[in-house]
N, C-alpha and C positions, 0 to 999 in steps of 0.2 A: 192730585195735581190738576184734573181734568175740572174739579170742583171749582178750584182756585181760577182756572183759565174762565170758566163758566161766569163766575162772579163777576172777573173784572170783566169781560166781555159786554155783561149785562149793565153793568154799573157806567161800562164806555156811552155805551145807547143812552142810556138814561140823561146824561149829563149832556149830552151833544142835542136830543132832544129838548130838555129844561131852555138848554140855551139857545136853542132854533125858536121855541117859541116869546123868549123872553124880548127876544132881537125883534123879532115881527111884531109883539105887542110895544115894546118899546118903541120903535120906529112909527107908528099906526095912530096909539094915544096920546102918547108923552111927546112927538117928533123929535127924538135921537137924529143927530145926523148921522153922514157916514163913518166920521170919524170914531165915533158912539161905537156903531156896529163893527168896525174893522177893533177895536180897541177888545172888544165882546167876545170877537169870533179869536183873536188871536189869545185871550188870556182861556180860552176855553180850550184852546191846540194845547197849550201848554200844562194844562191838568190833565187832558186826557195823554200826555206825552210821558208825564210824572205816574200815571195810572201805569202804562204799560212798562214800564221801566221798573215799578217796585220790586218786582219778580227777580229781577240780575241782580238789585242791589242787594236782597235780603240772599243770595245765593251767595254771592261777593262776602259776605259778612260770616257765613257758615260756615265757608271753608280757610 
């Protein structure tokens, strides 16, 4: 269990970083507006929101 927490922990980082720097190169070279970046930041809360949730749902499903 502490494996699994480890993973997605890691995996959270991961992905919240990709998208920190995708936003700052997107904004910088390409000019994304804000709308761009709020659109970015919000679809990226909601995978990491689906990341942390898998855990109940597959427990949900066990019992």
């Amino acid at each position: 269990m502490a494996n699994d927490l480890n993973s997605r922990i890691n995996s959270g980082t991961t992905i919240n970083m990709v998208s920190s720097i995708s936003c700052v190169t997107d904004v910088l070279i390409f000019g994304m507006g804000i709308s761009g970046a709020v659109f970015l930041y919000y679809s990226t809360l909601s995978i990491n929101i689906a990341n942390a949730m898998i855990p109940i749902m597959r427990e949900k499903t066990l019992t």
